[in-house]
Structures are given as structure tokens and as C-alpha cells.
N, C-alpha and C positions, 0 to 999 in steps of 0.2 A: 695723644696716640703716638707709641713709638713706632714708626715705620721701618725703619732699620730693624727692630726686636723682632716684629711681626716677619717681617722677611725670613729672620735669620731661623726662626721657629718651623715656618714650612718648607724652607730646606734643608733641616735635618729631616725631620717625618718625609718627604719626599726622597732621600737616600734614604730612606726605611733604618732609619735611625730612631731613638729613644730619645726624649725628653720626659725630665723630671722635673718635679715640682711641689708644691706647698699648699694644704689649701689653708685657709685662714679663718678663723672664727673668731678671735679674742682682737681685745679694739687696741691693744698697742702696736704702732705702728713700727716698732724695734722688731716686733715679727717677723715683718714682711724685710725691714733694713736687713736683718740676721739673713734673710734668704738670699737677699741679692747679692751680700757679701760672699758668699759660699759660691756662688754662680749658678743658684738656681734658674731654669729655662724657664719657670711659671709660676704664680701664686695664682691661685682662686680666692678671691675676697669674696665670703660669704654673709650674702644680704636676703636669704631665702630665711635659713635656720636664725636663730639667736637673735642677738640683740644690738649689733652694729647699725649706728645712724651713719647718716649721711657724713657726718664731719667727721666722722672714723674712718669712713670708706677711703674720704679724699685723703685721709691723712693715710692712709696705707698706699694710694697711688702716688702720693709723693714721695717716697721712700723708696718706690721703685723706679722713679722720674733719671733720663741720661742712665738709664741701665739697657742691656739686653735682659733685663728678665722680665718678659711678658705679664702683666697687670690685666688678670680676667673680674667682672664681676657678678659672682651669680646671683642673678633678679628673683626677686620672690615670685614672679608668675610671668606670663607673655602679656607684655601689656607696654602699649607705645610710652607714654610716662614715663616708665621707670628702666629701659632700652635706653632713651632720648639724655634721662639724666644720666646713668652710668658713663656715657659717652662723654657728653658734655663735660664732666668733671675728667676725662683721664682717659679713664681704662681705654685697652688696649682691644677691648671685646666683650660679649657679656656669653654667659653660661643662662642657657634658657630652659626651669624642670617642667615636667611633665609635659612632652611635646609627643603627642601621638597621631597626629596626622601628617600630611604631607600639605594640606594649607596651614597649620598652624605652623609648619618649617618655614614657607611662603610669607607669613606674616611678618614672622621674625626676622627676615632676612630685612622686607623691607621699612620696619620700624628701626632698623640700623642702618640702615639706607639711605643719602639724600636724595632728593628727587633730581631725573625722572623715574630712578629707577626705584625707588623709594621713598616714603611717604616720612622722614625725620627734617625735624625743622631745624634749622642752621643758629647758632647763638655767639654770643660775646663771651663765652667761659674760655676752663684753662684747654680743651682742646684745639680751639683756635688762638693760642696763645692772648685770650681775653680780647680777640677780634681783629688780632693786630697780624695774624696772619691765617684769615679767611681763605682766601682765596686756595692759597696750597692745602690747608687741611683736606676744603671742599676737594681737590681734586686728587688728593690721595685717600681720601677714607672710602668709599666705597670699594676700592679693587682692594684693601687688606683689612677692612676689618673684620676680628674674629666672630662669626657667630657660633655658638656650640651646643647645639641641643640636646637634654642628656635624656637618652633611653632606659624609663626605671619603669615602664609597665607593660604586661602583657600584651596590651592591644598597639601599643608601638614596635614590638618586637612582628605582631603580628603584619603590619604595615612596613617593614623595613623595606621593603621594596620601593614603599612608593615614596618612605623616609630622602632615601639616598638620590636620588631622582631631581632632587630640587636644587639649581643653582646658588651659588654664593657659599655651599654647605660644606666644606672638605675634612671638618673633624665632628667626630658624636663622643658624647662621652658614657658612662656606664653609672647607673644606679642601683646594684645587686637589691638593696635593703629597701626600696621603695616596689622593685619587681619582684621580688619574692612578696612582699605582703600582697599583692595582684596578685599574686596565683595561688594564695590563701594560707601562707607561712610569714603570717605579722611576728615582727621583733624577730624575724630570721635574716643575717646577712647573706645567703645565698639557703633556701629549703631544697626539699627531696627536688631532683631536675632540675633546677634552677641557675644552677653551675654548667649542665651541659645546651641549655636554652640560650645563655649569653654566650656562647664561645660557637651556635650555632650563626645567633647575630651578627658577632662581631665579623667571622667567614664573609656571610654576605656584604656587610659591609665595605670590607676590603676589596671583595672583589670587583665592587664597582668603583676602587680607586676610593674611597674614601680611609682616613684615619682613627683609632679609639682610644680612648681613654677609661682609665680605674683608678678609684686607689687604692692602694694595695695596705692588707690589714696587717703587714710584717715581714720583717726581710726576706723571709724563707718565701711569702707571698710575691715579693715582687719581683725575683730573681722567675716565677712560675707563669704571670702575668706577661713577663719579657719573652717566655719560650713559645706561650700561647698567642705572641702577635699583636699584644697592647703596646703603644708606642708613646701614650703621653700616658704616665706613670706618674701618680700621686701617692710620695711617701709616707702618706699622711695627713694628719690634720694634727696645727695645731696642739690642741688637747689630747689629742689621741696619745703624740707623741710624747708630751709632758708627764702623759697618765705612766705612759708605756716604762718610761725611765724611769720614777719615781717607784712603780712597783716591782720593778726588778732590784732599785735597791732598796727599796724595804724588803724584798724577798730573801736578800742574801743576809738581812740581819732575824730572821723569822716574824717580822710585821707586816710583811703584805695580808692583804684581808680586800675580798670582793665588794663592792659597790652596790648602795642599793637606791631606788627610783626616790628615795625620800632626802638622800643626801643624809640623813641620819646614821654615826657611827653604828658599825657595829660591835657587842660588845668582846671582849676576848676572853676564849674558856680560862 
């Protein structure tokens, strides 16, 4: 855990400042090296979607190791195990999906937690420098580490009150594409109302002091996300942004051509 990065992260968002960031999907850890060089404020190491093991993970938190750039890992579901490991190896915090209650916020807090204020057991890995500095970890990682629950379904949106409410919680993050299919526009990144449903959330949010997070599907997008009051700003992913460059210049030589669920070209009239 970088204590200094975490620091340096909630007081930009507390001067109602922007941080940006990366999120990560692919297992080389030049990724994540590429972002911190750049002076990215965060990567999301994604362990939900795809196909990242454990020794990808770690190898993308060590890349971002003696940086300011914040090392999040998002967990494939709320569950002490895989909280306890993300920790254990690094990360700086974990991103927790589907979190619709105001005890599942509870949970998560204290599955990142050591006791007594939380139920995480204490280990010999690299965030206690392999045991060799216990003591100070323990008594720094409950007041900073990240926990960040991401708002992508209707019945959380509908709960945000009692979301924002729970101790230890100061960032949410947004899931347009998983909230939109709740509210029954599947494979929609934001359907009919669905655009004005998260920016009704995010309001709330705010106003109880807390901060949000998107990623934003393109420049013109993110520049629109910063007017709107988003302050942790994902420029992307990975892939997205590979895809994004690659068809623009195929575009400019007339070979771009859309994508289809099969990965099978398509052919050219």
C-alpha cells in the first residue's frame, strides 16, 4: 500500500479536483509501467471481467510500486477472500461491483479492514513488506485504504441514500453499461433515462460529501463528465483505447470496418 499516493489522491478530490486514470484489462504489466510514466493518478487492475490471474495482477502492482499512481483492484464480487488477497499482494484499494445495499457497503468496508474495526486477517505478503514491517502497515491501512463500490444497478441507485451513509466510504464509482441493462436496455452503454438517472445519483452523492467516478467513452466524453461533476475520470480502458487508435487509423486509410461478437472478420464489399 502507498500511503503517500492514497493521501495524495484524496486531496485532490477534496479540492474538488480531477483525477485520471487507466483502467486495465490486458496482463502486461508495461500497461500499467506506461501509466505511471505519464503520471497517471490511477489504474483499475481489472480481476472482475477477463482473464487476469493473480500473478498478472501482482505483476501490474509492481509497476506501479514507489509511484504516486494509485493501484486499485477490482474484485470479481464482494467476498472477504479475494478483498483480503488484493490487499495482501499491493493494491492500494479494491473496486467492489454490484454493491446495492448499504450492508453490502458495511461488509466491504470491513473485509478491508483489520480488526477491531474489521474482520481482514493480517499476513507476511508484500503489503507488510513480507512481515518485516507489520506493525506500521497495521497501523496505517485502515484510516486509507481505498474501498470503492461501483453503482451499476437500479436498486442501488435506488438505495443511494442509504449507499452514502456508511463509514470508511468517500469514493463510488459509475457502471452506465451494467445500470442500463437493470433497467432493461442490455448491450446499452447508457438507454432511454439512464443518462439522466446517474447524474441524478451522482447529485446525491455529492451532496453528502462523497466523490464519483466514470469512464469516459471519448474525449469529447470526458471534457462532458468533468462539467457534469465526475472527478475520478477513466480515460479509458486498455483495449478500448488500443481499439480506439487503431480504427481511426485504419479510418484515415479507408479499412476501418466494425466489429462483431464472433471476433470473425468481416468481409470487404
Amino acid at each position: 500500500m502507498k500511503t503517500t499516493a492514497i493521501q495524495k489522491l484524496r486531496e485532490k478530490l477534496r479540492a474538488d479536483g480531477a483525477v485520471y486514470g487507466l483502467w486495465v484489462t490486458l496482463e502486461s504489466p508495461s500497461i500499467t509501467e506506461m501509466a505511471v510514466a505519464l503520471g497517471l493518478d490511477w489504474v483499475v487492475i481489472d480481476a472482475e471481467h477477463g482473464h487476469l490471474d493473480w500473478k498478472e495482477i501482482v505483476e501490474h502492482l509492481r509497476a506501479a510500486v514507489r509511484s504516486d499512481t494509485v493501484a486499485l483492484v477490482r474484485v470479481a464480487e464482494l467476498n472477504a477472500g479475494l478483498i483480503k488477497r488484493a490487499l495482501d499482494i499491493g493494491a492500494d484499494g479494491v473496486v467492489v461491483p454490484w454493491v446495492e445495499t448499504a450492508e453490502q457497503v458495511r461488509r466491504a468496508v470491513a473485509f478491508a479492514q483489520y480488526p477491531p474495526e474489521g474482520i481482514r486477517g493480517i499476513g507476511a505478503e508484500r503489503a507488510t513488506a513480507w512481515g518485516q514491517a507489520m506493525l506500521q502497515h497495521a497501523q496505517e491501512a485502515n484510516q486509507n485504504v481505498l474501498v470503492v463500490p461501483i453503482v451499476e444497478t437500479v436498486t442501488a441507485g435506488r438505495n443511494v441514500r442509504e449507499l452514502c451513509q456508511v463509514p470508511g466510504v468517500d469514493l463510488f464509482f459509475f457502471g452506465p453499461a451494467d445500470y442500463s441493462s437493470t433497467a432493461g436496455y442490455r448491450g446499452q452503454w447508457e438507454g432511454p433515462g439512464v443518462a439522466e438517472q446517474l447524474l441524478d445519483i451522482k447529485d446525491t452523492l455529492r451532496r453528502a460529501g462523497k466523490h464519483c467516478g466514470v469512464v469516459a467513452t471519448s474525449d469529447k466524453n470526458l471534457y462532458e463528465r468533468l462539467k457534469q461533476g465526475f472527478q475520478m475520470i477513466g480515460l479509458g480502458s486498455d483495449c478500448g483505447l488500443l481499439l480506439r487508435a487503431l480504427r481511426l487509423s485504419l479510418g484515415s486509410i479507408g479499412r476501418d470496418r466494425p466489429l462483431s461478437a464472433s471476433l470473425a472478420p468481416e468481409q470487404s464489399p
